[in-house]
Each structure stands twice: as C-alpha cells, then as structure tokens.
C-alpha positions in Angstrom: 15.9 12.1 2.0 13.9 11.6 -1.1 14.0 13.8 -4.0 11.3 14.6 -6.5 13.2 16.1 -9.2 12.1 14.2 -12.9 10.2 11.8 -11.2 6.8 10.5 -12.0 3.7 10.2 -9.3 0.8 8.8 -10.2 -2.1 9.9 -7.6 -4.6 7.0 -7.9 -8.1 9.3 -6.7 -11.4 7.3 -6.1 -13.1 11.2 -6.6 -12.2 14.7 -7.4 -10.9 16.4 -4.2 -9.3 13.4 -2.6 -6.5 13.9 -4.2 -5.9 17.0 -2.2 -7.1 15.9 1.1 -4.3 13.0 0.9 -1.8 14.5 -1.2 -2.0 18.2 -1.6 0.9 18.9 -0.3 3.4 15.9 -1.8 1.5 17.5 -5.5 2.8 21.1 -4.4 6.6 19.9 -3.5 5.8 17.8 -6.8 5.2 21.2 -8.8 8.5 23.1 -7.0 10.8 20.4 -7.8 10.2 19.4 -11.0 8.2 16.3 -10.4 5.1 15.4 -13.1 2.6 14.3 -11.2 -0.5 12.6 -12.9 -4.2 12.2 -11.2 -6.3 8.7 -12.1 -10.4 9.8 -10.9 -12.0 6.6 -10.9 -15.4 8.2 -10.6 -17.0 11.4 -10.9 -21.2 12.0 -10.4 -24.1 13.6 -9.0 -23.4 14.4 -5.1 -26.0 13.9 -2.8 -24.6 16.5 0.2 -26.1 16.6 3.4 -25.1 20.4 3.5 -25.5 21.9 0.2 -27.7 20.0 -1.4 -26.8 17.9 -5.1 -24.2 18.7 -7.2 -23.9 17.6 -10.7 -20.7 15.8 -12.8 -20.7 18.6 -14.8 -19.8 21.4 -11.6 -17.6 18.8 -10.5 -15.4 18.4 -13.3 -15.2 22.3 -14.2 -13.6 22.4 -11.0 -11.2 19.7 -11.0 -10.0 21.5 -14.2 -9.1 24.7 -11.8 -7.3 22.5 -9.8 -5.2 21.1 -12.4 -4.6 23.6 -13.7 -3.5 25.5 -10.0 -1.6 22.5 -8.8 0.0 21.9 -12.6 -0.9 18.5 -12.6 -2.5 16.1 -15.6 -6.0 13.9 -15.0 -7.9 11.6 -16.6 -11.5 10.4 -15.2 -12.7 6.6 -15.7 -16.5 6.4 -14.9 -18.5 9.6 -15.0 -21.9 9.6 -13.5 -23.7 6.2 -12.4 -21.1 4.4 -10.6 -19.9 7.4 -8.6 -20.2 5.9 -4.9 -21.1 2.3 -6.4 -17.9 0.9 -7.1 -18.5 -1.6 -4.4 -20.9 -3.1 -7.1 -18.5 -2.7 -10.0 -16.8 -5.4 -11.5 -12.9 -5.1 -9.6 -11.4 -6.0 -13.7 -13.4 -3.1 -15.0 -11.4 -1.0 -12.7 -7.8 -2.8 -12.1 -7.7 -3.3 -16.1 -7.4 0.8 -16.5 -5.6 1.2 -13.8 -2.8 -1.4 -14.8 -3.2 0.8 -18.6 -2.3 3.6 -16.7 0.7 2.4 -15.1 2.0 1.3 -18.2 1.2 4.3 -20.1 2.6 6.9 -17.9 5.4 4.4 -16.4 5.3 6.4 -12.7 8.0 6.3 -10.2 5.7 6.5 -7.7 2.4 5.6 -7.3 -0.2 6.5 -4.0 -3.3 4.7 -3.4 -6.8 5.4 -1.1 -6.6 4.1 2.4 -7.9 0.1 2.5 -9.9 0.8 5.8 -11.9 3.9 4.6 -15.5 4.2 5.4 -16.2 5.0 2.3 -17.2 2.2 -0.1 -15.6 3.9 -3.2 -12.1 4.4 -1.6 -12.0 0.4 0.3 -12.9 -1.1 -3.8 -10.3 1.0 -5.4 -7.5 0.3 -2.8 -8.3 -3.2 -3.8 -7.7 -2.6 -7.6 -4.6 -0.8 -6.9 -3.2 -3.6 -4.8 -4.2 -5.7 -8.0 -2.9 -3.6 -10.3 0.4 -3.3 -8.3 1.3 -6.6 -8.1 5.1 -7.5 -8.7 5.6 -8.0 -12.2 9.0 -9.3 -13.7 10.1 -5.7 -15.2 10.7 -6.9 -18.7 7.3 -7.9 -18.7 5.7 -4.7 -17.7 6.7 -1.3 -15.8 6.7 -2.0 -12.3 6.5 1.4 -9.8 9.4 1.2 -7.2 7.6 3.0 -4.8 3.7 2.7 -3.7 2.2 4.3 -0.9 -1.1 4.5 0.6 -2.0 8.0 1.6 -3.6 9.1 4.6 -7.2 10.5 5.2 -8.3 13.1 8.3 -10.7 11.0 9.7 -10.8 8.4 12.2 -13.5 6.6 11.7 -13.1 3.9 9.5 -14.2 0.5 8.9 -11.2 -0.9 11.3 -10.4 -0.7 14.5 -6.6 -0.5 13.5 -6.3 2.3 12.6 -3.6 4.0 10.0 -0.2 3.4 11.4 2.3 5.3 8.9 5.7 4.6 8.3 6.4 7.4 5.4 5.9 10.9 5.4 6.3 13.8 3.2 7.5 16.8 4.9 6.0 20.3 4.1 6.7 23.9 4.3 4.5 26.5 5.2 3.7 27.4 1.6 3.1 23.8 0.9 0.6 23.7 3.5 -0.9 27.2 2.2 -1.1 25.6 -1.6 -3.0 22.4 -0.5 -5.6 24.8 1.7 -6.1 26.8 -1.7 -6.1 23.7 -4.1 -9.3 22.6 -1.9 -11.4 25.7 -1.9 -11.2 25.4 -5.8 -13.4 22.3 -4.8 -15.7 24.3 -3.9 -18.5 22.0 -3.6 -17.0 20.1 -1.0 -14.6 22.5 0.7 -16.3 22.8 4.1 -16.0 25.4 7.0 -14.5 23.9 10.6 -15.5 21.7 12.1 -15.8 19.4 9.2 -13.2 17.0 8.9 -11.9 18.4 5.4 -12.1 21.9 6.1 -9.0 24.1 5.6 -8.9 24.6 9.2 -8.8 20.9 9.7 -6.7 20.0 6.9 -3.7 22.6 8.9 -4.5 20.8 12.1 -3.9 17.4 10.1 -0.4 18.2 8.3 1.2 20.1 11.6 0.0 16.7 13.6 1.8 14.7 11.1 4.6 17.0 11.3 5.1 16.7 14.8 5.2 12.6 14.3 8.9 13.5 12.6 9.7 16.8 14.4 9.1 18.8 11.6 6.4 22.0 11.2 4.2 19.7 8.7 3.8 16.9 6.6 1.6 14.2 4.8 1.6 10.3 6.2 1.8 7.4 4.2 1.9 3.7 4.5 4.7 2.3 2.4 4.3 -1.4 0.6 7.0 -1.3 -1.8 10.4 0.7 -1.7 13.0 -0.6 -4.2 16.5 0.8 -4.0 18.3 -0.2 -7.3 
C-alpha cells in the first residue's frame, strides 16, 4: 500500500478531459488524502465532433476551469489553438523542453503519462516527450520523479496489437468512482451518453473491470516504468 498524503502528482494531459478519463479517480483519492495534484494540457483547440458539431478553445477552457476547480487540482495549458490534434507535426523539443520545466518547477512525486499505443496522434507524441523528459537524471543535477506511470484509456483499439498490460493500479471507492463520473460531465463537450467509450456509463464499467483485476469493487490501471524505494 501506497499512500498519497503530501505527495505531489503531476497528470501529464495531451487535452482537457483526458485527465479524467485516465485518472479521475487517483485525482479524487489525491483530493481526500491530502495529495496536490497538478494537470500539464499540452493542447487545447477548436473540436471538430462528429456528434455535436465544433467547439471552440474558449468553451473548452471555461470548463476545464470547473473541473479544477471540482477535483481541487492546479493546470497550466501549453499550446492553445493550432496545434490541438497536430502534435504529431510539432517539433518533440518544443514539447519535452516544458515538460522537463515542469518537472523541475513543481518537483512531483509522481508523475503519469498518455498511453504510447493510443490511436490518437496527440496522446502517442506526448507519451514520447514524457519518456524524454523522464529520463534518469543524476538527482543533484535535476529533480528526478520516483514514480512514473502510464495511465490507462477505455478503448481498445489502438495502434498495437499488444495491448495495455498493467502492472499498477489505484484502487477506488464508490464515491471515487461517483467523483470521476461528475468531474467528466463538467466536460461537457465531450461527456457522451452510452455507448460511447467515455461515457459515464462506460467509464463505471471500466474502473469495476479493473477492480475485479485485484479483487477489489474498482480501480484505475497503470503501467509502471520507474518505482524507486529510498
């Protein structure tokens, strides 16, 4: 067992809401037991959405305010509008520099990153920065996090054939579970009813099937590169 109390997690999200899908429920345990937890967005912009048509950076950001605010965690965004779902074609420095200033400015315990396989382009270029950014680092040199995870998403298709096999998990209780459905609805421009994939409904169905992985009622998977025990 792992506890939370004074530590600091750093949520590395390639957009607003992805933070909840992976870690809405390790950001609510976070907010019980008295863990800060701060929220990188690499990229915020203009949504082109197959079910409710566009949605500007502007809508976007007043809500990810809510859910700060909800889930009592700080943010900061890097790019706002043009490269949102183009950071294939950014420059990997111009994103693993800030991330690396990041690190070093808020000096997290723990830090969780986007799934390397995703099929979304965004999510596989950022998981590459992070891995960059993350690289082991003599510690009088620079802060090194003794913990980095890469979080889990509810879909299965993906740009591998692999899979995500995960070897950490967060356990949650009901209200945890409850907390994450909320924080996700205050996304309301991409909260979706069932059967979408992120839906509350689906998001439930994902955190009691990882629960039953470690014979518990719920939890959040993650694969774990680094664990340091000092």
């Amino acid at each position: 067992m792992i506890s939370l109390k004074g530590k600091k997690v750093l949520i590395v999200s390639p957009h607003p809401d992805d933070e909840i899908i992976s870690c809405g429920g390790l950001i609510d345990k976070c907010r019980k037991e008295g863990a800060e937890v701060f929220v990188f967005y690499i990229c915020v912009g203009k949504t082109r959405q197959l079910v409710t048509g566009s949605t500007n950076e502007d809508i976007r950001m007043k809500e990810t305010a809510d859910v700060a605010k909800f889930c009592n965690f700080k943010y900061k965004f890097l790019f706002v509008g043009e490269q949102f779902v183009r950071l294939d074609g950014v420059d990997q420095k111009d994103i693993t520099d800030p991330i690396e200033d990041i690190i070093q400015e808020f000096k997290p315990d723990i830090v969780c990153i986007p799934f390397r396989d995703s099929y979304n382009q965004d999510h596989r270029a950022v998981f590459t920065a992070c891995i960059t950014a993350l690289r082991p680092t003599p510690r009088n040199i620079r802060h090194m996090p003794s913990v980095v995870l890469e979080y889990d998403e509810p879909y299965l298709w993906s740009v591998s054939d692999s899979g995500f096999k995960p070897n950490f998990f967060v356990e949650l209780t009901e209200e945890n579970v409850k907390n994450k459905i909320q924080a996700m609805k205050l996304h309301a421009t991409q909260d979706r009813p069932d059967p979408f994939s992120r839906s509350g409904e689906n998001l439930r169905r994902w955190t009691e099937i990882r629960g039953k992985e470690i014979g518990s009622h719920a939890a959040e998977a993650f694969k774990c590169h680094r664990f340091i025990i000092s």
